[in-house]
N, C-alpha and C positions, 0 to 999 in steps of 0.2 A: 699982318699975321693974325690980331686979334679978330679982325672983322669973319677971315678963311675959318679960326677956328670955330667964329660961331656959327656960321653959313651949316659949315658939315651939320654943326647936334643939333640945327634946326631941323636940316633934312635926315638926321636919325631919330629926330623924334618925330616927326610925320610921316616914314615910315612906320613905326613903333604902334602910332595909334592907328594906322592903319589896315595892317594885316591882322588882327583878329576880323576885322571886318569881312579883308577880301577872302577869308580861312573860310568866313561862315558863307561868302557864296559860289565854296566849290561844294559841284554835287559829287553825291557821293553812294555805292549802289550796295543797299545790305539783303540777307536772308530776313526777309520779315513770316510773320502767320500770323493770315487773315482769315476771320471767322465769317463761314456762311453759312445759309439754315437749311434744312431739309425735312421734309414730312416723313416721318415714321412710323412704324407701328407703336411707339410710345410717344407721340405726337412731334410737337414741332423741337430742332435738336439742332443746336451746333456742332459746324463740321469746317476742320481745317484745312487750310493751304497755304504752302511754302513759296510766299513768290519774291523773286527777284527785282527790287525798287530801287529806283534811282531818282534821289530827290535829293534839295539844297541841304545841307549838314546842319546848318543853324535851322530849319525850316523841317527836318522829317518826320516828323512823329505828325504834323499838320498834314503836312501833303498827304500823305496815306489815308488819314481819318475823313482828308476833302474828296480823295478818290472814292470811297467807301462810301462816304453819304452822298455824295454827287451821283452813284452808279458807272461812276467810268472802273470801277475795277470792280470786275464779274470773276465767278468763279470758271476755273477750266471744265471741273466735273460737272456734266449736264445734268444729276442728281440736285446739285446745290443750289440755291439763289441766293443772290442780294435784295433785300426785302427793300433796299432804299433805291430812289430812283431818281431821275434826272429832275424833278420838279424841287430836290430838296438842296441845297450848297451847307457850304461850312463860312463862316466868319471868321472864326479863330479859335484856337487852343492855345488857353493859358495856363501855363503848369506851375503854382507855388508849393514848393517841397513835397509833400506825397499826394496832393489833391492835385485834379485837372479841370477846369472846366471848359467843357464844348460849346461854344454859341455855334448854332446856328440858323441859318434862313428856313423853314419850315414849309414844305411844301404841301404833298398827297402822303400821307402813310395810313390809307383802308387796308388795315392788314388783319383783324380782329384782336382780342383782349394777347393769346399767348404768340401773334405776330408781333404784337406792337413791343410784348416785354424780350422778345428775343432780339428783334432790329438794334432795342435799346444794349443787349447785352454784346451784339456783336463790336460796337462800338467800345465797351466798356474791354472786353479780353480782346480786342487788334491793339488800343491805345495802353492798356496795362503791359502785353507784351511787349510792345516795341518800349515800352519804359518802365520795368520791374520794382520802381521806386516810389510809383505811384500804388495810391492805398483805395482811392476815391475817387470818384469821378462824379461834377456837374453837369447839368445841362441848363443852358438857356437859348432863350430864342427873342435872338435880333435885340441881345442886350438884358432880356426879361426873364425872368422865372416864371414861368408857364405851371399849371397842375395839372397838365396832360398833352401830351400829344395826338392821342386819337380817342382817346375819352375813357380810357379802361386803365390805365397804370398813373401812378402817383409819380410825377417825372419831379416835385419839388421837393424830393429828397437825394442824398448822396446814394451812389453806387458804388459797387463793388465783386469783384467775384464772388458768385457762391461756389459750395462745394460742385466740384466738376461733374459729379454722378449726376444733379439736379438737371445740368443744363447742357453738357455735351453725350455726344452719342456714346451710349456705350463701348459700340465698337468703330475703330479707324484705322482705315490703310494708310502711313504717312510714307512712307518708301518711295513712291512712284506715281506720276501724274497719269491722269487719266486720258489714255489712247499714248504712253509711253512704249519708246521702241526700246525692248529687252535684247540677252541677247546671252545662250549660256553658260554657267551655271544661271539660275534664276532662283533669289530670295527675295521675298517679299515680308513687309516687317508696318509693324505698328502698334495701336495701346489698344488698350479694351480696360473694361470694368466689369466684369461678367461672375455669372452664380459658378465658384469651385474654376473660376481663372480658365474656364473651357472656351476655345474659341475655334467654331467649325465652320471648314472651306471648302468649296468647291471650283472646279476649272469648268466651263461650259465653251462649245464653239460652235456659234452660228445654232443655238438656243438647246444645243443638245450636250448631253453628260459627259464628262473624257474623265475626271477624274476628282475626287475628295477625299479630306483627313481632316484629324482633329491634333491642338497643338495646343498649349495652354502660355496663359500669359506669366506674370513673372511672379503674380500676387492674386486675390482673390478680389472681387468689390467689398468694399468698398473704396480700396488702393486702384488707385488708376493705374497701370502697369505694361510694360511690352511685349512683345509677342514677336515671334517671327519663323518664317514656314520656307525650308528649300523645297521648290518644286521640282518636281520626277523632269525630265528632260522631254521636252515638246517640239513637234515638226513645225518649223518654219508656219506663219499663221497669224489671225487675229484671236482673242480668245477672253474670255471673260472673266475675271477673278474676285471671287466672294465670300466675304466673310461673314456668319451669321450664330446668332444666339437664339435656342428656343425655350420658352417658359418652361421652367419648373415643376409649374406644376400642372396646366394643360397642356404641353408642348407645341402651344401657337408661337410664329415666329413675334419674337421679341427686341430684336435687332438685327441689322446688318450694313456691310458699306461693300462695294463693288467699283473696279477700276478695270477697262479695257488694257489688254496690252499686247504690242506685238512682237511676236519673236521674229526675228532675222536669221 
């Protein structure tokens, strides 16, 4: 009897230490946003996307940031890039309480001085969202502290988000992917950071005018804030949907974000 009863809490306790293990190699598929860059009339600008990830639970905050610097995750909006490419991998991310740091394998990054600091930052806000706890973010490469990566940014110091106005686009359609099929009523919705929280749109189709208005966000810049616009009822169609900002004070355009989509 004694021997039965030790037999079982041997194999309760070899299960015990084993399922936090086999816990961390189920995947698992969350809402992540992933930063990509775009050239603007206020130059180079991150621009988000909401995309659907399915990677190991113990392992996800890694895999995304390996997809990201690898190039296998491209944005859908043909506006945006990933500045990082297939020449470059990840090692690892080690996250000790609010700091992270990135090794990686170091490839091709000719992107010039405000490519090189956005590549850097798109890393910085995909790996801080997907984990809100972090404060900081390293980089090293293949183990080493480097003082650059393409010869213009200080990479041997911590990062961290700056204020959002510095570094994302003023304005963004988060609501719907680009060349999404609508269907109606039709709202479209998103942030902006704009002069007096004005945020003016336009519907174009097949390059010609159908129809604009102006909506305002929730707050004024320098609060980042929401926005969102029902649109007038549209014939079956592709069509074009834009949102834009013109300067103050010569009224050149000053932002804007655009997303295809089709009504059924």
């Amino acid at each position: 009897m004694k021997k039965l009863v030790l037999a079982v809490l041997a194999l309760f306790l070899i299960s015990a230490c084993s399922a936090p293990n086999d816990q961390a190699l189920v995947d698992e598929t969350k809402s992540v946003t992933v930063y990509f860059v775009a050239d603007t009339p206020r130059g180079f600008k991150l621009f988000s996307e909401n995309r659907e990830i399915t990677a190991p639970s113990s392992a996800f905050a890694s895999t995304v940031i390996s997809q990201l610097i690898s190039g296998s995750l491209q944005p859908i909006d043909p506006d945006y890039v990933n500045l990082w490419d297939s020449s470059n991998s990840l090692n690892e991310v080690v996250i000790s309480g609010a700091q992270a740091t990135v090794d990686l394998n170091l490839g091709e990054l000719n992107v010039g001085a405000e490519g090189e600091i956005r590549a850097i930052e798109q890393i910085v806000w995909t790996l801080t969202g997907i984990t809100p706890s972090l404060t900081t973010v390293r980089f090293l490469v293949n183990g080493e502290q480097v003082e650059t990566f393409a010869g213009h940014v200080d990479t041997s110091v911590d990062f961290k988000r700056v204020p959002d106005y510095e570094v994302l686009n003023p304005l963004q359609i988060d609501s719907l992917s680009d060349g999404a099929e609508v269907s109606l009523p039709i709202s479209v919705a998103g942030y902006a950071c704009t002069f007096e929280a004005n945020v003016i749109w336009t519907i174009t189709q097949n390059d010609k005018f159908v129809v604009d208005g102006v909506t305002t966000a929730a707050a004024a810049c320098p609060e980042r804030s929401k926005w969102q616009v029902k649109l007038p009822d549209l014939e079956p169609g592709e069509y074009l949907f834009t949102v834009k900002e013109f300067s103050a004070e010569d009224g050149s355009l000053f932002a804007l974000d655009s997303k295809r989509l089709v009504v059924k």
